[in-house]
Structures are given as structure tokens and as C-alpha cells.
C-alpha positions as CSV (number, residue, x, y, z in Angstrom):
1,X,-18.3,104.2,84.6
2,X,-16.8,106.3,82.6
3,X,-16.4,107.0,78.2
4,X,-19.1,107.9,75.6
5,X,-23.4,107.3,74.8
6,X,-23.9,107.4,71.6
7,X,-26.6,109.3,70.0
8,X,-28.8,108.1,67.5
9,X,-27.6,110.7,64.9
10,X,-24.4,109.9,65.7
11,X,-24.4,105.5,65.1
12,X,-26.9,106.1,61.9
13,X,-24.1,107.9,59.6
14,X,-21.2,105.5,61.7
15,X,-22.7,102.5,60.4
16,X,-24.1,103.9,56.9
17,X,-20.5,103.9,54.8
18,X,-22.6,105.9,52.1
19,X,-23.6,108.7,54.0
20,X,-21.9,111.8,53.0
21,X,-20.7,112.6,56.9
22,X,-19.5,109.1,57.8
23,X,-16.0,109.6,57.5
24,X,-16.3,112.9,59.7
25,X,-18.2,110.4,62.2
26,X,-15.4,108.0,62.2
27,X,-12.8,110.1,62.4
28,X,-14.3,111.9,65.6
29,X,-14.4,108.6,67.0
30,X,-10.8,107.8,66.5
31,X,-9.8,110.7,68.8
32,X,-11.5,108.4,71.8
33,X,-10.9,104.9,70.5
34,X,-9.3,104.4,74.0
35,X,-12.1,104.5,75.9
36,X,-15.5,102.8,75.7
37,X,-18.2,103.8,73.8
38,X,-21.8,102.8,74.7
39,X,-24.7,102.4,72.7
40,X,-28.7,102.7,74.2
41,X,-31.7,100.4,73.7
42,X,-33.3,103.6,72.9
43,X,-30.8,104.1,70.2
44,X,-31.2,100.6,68.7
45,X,-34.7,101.1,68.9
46,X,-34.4,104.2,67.0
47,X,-32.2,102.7,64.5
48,X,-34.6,99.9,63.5
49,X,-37.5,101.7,63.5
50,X,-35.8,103.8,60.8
51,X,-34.7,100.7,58.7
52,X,-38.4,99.6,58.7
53,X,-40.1,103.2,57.6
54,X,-36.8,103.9,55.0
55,X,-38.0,102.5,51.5
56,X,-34.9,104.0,49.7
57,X,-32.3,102.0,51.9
58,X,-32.1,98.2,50.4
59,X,-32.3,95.3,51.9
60,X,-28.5,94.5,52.1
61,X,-27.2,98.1,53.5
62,X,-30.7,97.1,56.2
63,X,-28.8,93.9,57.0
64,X,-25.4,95.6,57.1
65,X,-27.2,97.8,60.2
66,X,-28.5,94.8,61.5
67,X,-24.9,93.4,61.9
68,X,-23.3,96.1,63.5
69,X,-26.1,96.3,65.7
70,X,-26.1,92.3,66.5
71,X,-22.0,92.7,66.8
72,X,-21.7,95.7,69.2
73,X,-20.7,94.2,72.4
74,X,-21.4,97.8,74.9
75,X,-25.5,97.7,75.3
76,X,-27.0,99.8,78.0
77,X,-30.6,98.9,78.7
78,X,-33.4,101.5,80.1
79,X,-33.2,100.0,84.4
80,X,-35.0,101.0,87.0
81,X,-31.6,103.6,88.2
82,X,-32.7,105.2,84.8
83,X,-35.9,106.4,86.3
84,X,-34.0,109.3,89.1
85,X,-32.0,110.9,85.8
86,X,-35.1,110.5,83.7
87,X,-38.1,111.9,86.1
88,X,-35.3,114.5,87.1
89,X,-34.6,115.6,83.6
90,X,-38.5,115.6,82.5
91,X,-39.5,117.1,85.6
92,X,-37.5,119.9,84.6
93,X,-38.5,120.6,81.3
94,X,-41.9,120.4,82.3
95,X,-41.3,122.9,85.2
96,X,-39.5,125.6,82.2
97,X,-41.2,125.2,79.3
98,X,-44.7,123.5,80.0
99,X,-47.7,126.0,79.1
100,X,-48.7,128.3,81.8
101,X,-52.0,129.8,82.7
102,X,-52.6,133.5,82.0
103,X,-50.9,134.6,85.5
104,X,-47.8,132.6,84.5
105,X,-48.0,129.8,86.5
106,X,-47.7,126.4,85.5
107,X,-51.2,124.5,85.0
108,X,-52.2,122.4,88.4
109,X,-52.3,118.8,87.5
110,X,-55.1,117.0,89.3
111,X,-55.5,113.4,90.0
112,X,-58.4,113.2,87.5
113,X,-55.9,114.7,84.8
114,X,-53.4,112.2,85.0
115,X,-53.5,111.1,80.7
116,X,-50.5,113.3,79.9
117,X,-50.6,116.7,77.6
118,X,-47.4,118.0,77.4
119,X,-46.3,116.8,74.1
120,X,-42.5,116.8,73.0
121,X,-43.4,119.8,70.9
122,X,-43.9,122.0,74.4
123,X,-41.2,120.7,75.7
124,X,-38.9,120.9,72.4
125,X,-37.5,117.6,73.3
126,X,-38.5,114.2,72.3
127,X,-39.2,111.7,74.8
128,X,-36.6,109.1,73.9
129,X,-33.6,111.7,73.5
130,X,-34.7,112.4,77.3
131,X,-34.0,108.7,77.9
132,X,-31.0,108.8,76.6
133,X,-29.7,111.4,78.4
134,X,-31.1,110.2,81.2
135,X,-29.1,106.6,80.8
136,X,-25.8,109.0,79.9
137,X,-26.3,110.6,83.5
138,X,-26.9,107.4,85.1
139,X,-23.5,106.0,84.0
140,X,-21.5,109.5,84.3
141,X,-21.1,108.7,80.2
142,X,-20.6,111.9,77.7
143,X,-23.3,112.0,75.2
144,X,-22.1,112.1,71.5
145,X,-24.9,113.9,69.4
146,X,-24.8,116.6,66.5
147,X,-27.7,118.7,68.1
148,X,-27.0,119.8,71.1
149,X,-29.5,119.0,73.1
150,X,-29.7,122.3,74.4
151,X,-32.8,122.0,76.5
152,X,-31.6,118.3,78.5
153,X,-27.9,120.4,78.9
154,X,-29.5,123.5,80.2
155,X,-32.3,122.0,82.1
156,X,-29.7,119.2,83.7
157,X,-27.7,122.5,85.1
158,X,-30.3,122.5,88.0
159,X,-29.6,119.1,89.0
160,X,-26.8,117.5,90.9
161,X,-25.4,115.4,87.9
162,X,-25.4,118.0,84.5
163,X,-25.5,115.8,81.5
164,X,-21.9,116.2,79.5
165,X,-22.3,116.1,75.8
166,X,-19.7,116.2,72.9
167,X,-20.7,117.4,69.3
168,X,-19.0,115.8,66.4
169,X,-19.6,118.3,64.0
């Protein structure tokens, strides 16, 4: 498969007219309207959770959201091929920038440890933008985002399948 994933920066200001970068998002779009452009569970998720917490956003531009979401035929759900990109990618943040001992080695991880530590703030990534990635490796898709993801682009250089990204700003 071949196109774009979009990012959840990157839907938010496409489907909110009012937002002062919208046209610049559409725009950038425009330049690839021939090929097809992908959207993530993860995304959606992202998207609704911010409609629910967003008390300045009424309830028609909410419903306007709602609609694009409900009308965008290209869905990718979170699979079980997800889980190679996705352990892949984590595993190698956690291998570069978990917290070391004193000697600069990574910390062991025991069975009796196995409740999770490493928060998104070590790692400087949050968990769901490594999903999305991950789904964007998975389906050889470019990755449309306005922050870089420098950490999932450098770390994915050690891996057989580098994740691709495109900034539209």
C-alpha cells in the first residue's frame, strides 16, 4: 500500500475551517489529492477525546468533526501486523533514551518488575504517536505531521522499514 497517514495535528486544523492554518493544511493536501490518504483509529481517538475536554469549541463546529470523521471512507485500525512496527519502534526508544544506571547501562528489567516505568516523558514520545507510526510502517504509508517526530524517524533508522514522514509546514 502505498500514499499518506495522517497525523493528528495535521486532520484537527483540516477539518476546523476556523483555524488560522487550515488553508495551509488544505493546500498541502492538494499537492497529493491523487493518491490516498489514510486516517488512524488512534487519530480518531485523539480527535474526540479533544472535542470532549475543548469547552470553547461549540456544539455545532463538535458535530461538524463528527461528520467528517463519520464520512471519511480510508480507516486503518490498530491489527495484530501493528504489533512488529510498534514493539520494534518502542523497543528502540527504550534501548536510546530509557534511564540508565550510574555505569550507563540500561536498568535490567526483572520478571517481578513487569508494571511499566518508562513514561512518554523519558522517551520524549507519546505512546499513541508511536502507534501511529507504527500503523504508517505497517502499510509503507508517509506520515503527514507538523512535528517531526524526530525520535520515531531517527530511532526507525535502525530498523529494516524507516518510517517516512512529510511536514506540512
Amino acid at each position: 500500500m502505498d500514499g499518506y497517514l495522517l497525523d493528528t495535528n495535521a486532520v484537527s486544523i483540516l477539518w476546523n475551517k476556523r483555524h488560522p492554518e487550515h488553508d495551509m493544511v488544505k493546500d498541502f493536501f492538494a499537492g497529493f489529492s491523487h493518491s490516498p490518504v489514510w486516517l488512524s483509529t488512534a487519530v480518531l481517538a485523539e480527535i474526540e477525546y479533544g472535542l470532549k475536554i475543548t469547552p470553547k469549541m461549540d456544539i455545532d463546529s463538535q458535530n461538524q468533526v463528527r461528520r467528517e470523521i463519520s464520512n471519511y471512507p480510508l480507516i486503518l485500525d490498530i491489527d495484530k501486523h501493528t504489533i512488529g512496527p510498534y514493539s520494534d519502534l518502542r523497543a528502540e526508544l527504550f534501548k536510546k533514551y530509557s534511564p540508565r544506571n550510574r555505569r550507563g547501562r540500561l536498568r535490567v528489567k526483572w520478571p517481578e518488575d513487569l508494571i511499566e516505568r518508562t513514561s512518554a516523558k523519558e522517551l520524549g514520545v507519546q505512546e499513541n504517536d508511536i502507534w501511529i507510526a507504527a500503523q504508517a510502517i505497517q502499510y509503507n504509508l508517509i506520515l503527514v505531521t507538523d512535528d517531526y517526530m524526530q525520535r520515531l524517524v531517527e530511532v526507525s533508522e535502525n530498523l529494516d522499514y524507516p518510517l517516512q514522514i512529510a511536514i506540512w509546514k
